[in-house]
N, C-alpha and C positions, 0 to 999 in steps of 0.2 A: 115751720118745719125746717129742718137743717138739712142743711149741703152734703151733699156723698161726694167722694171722691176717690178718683184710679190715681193710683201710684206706680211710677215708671222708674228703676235706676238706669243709665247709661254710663258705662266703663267706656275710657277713653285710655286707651292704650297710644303710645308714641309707636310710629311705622318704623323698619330698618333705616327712612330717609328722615327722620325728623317726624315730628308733629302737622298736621296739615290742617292750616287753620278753616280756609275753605272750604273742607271735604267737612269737618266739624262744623264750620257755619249750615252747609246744605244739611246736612244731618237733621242741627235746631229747628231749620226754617219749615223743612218737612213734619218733626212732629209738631210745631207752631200751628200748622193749617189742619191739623187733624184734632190742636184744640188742647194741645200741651203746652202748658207753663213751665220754665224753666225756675228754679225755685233756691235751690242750693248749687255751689259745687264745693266738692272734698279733696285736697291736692293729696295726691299716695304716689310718692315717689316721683315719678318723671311724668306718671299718667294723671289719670282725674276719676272721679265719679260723679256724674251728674245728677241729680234729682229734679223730676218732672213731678207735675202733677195736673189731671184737668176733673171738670166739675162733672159727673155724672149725667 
């Protein structure tokens, strides 16, 4: 039988102060324990898009 899987995009916009690596690690680390894999990321401009994904 084959794997299903949920698919997440997260936009990573840069704040008025900069980018905040921290605030984006907690971000990961939270959907990490809920069983998202971080998979891709896509650089657009100053921001990012992140691609998650976990196993059904």
């Amino acid at each position: 039988m084959s794997k299903r899987w949920s698919y997440k995009v997260m936009e990573v916009k840069p704040a008025f102060t900069g980018l905040k690596s921290a605030s984006i690690e907690e971000q990961l680390n939270q959907l990490g324990l809920q069983g998202w894999e971080l998979v891709s990321v896509l650089h657009a401009g100053l921001g990012a898009w992140l691609y998650l994904k976990k196993e059904q």
